[in-house]
Each structure stands twice: as C-alpha cells, then as structure tokens.
N, C-alpha and C positions, 0 to 999 in steps of 0.2 A: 216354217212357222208363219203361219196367217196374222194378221191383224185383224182378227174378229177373236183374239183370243180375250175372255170376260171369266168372273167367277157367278155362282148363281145360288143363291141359297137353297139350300133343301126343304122342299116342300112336298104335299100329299101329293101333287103330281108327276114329282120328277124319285122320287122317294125309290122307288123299282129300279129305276135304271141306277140310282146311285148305290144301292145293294147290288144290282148285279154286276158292277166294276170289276173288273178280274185283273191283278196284273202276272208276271212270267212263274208261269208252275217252281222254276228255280228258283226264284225272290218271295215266295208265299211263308218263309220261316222270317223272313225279313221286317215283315211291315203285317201287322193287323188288318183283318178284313173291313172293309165301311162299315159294315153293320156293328162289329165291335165299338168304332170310333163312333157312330152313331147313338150307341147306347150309355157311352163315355159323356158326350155333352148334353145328353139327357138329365145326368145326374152331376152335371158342372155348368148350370146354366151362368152365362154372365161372363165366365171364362173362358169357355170351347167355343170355337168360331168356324165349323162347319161347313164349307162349301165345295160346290161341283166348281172343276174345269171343263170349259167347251169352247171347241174352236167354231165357233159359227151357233151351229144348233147341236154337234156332235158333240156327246158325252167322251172328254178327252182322260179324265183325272177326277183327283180328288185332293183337297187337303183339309187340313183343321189345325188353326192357330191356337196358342192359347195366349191370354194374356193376362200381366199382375200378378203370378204366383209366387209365391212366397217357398222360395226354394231354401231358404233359413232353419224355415218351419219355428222359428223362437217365436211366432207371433208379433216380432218385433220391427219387422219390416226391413232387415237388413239386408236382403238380397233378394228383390223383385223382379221379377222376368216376367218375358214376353218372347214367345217364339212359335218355331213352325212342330207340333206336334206329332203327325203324322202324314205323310205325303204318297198319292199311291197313285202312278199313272199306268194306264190302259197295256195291259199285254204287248199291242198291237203299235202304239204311240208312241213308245218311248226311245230319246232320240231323238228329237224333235222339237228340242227348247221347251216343251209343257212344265218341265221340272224348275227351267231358270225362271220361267216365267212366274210358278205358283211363289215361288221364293223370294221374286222381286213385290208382287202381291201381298205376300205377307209384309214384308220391310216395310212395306209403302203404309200399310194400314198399322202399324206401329208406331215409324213417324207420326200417323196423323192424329195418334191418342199421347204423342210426347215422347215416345220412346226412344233411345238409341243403339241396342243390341237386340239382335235378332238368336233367340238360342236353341237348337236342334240337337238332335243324338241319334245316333245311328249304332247300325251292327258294324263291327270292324270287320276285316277279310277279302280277301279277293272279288267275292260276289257282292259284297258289300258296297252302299252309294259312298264311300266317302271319299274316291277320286272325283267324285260328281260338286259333295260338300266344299274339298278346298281349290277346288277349281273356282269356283263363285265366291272366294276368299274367306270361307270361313276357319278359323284357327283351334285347335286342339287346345280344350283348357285345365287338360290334364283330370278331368273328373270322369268320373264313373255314375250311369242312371244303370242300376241293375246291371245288365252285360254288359249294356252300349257308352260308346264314348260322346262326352260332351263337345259340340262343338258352338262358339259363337262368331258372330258379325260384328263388328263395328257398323252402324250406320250412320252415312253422312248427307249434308243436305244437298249432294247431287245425283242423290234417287238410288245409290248401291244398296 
C-alpha cells in the first residue's frame, strides 16, 4: 500500500469509472454493484456518503458510509448509527490494505461528526469478508440486517 491512498467524491467525470468497478466474479452475490449504491444515495441524500478509493490517480475501490440512521426505527432516536454501508474493492486490488484503509476512512470521518461506533454487516461464510471484519476488531452484535450479520467498532481517540 502506497501513501497516495485518498477517497474522492463521485462526480460527472469520474462517474464511468466508478460504475465500471468490478470486484471477484466469486464475491458479485456478496456486495452490490456501484451503480446500485449509487442509486441508493440518490434517494438518501445527507446520509450516503459515497466515494471512490485511488491509490494515486488509480481507481482502486469504493465505498459508501452512512451516517445518523435510526436503526430503532421508533422515530425516537434510541439507536443512531453510523457506519460503512457498502465496500467494494477492485478484482485485481484486493489484498492490498485498500479495505483497512477505506475502514479506517470511514472511522475517521465518524469521529469527526462525533461519533463512536462504526457499524457494518456482511454475508457470513467462507467466501464471506468477516475474517477481514474481526481482524480490524470489529465484534459480532448478535443482529441480523436481512441475511447478513451485524458487526461493530468501538472507536477511540487513537485513530482505530
């Protein structure tokens, strides 16, 4: 991993490349395509946070944060999150620290709106990232988001 690694918002001119992101023909049941997640913060403006990974000028990844959602759903504000939505790195990339990276990325732009847990959910199973998830300490919170298992962070103020 470089240190040219940055994230980059989606704009008319990177828009192409961040739709044609592709990751492993085997992980395509795993993760939604960009363009799905693209059309997801379209219609969640304020709360999808959208952007390219690139190592340099190389379109490495993707991800999309979300943040404040009212996982309660009572309207009452009893259980607000903040976390990493969808994460989708490159075929060809992965491997490569682009996935701790986008993760510490998000954590980081959490803290900087207040937050202190970062919350994720994945496919369970062998092909599944969640040797990836509790390697970078995130915990099983025993929840269920449709098939996938919930996982969160702790975050603390030296940058995990």
């Amino acid at each position: 991993m470089t240190t040219a690694l940055r994230l980059e918002k989606i704009t008319a001119d990177n828009i192409d490349a961040a739709i044609g992101l592709k990751v492993r023909p085997d992980q395509e049941h795993l993760v939604s395509p960009v363009v799905k997640s693209l059309a997801e913060a379209y219609v969640h403006p304020g709360t999808a946070w959208p952007r390219l990974i690139l190592d340099g000028d190389r379109l490495v990844g993707f991800l999309m944060a979300f943040f404040d959602i009212d996982f309660a759903g009572d309207g009452k504000g009893t259980d607000i999150r903040s976390g990493l939505w969808r994460l989708n790195i490159a075929a060809g990339e992965q491997g490569r620290g682009y996935g701790r990276f986008a993760v510490q990325s998000v954590a980081a732009e959490i803290r900087r709106r207040g937050g202190a847990r970062l919350t994720t959910s994945w496919h369970p199973g062998e092909e599944g990232p969640e040797r990836f998830y509790l390697g970078l300490g995130f915990r099983l919170t025993g929840e269920m988001s449709g098939d996938q298992r919930v996982g969160e962070l702790e975050l603390d103020c030296a940058g995990k």
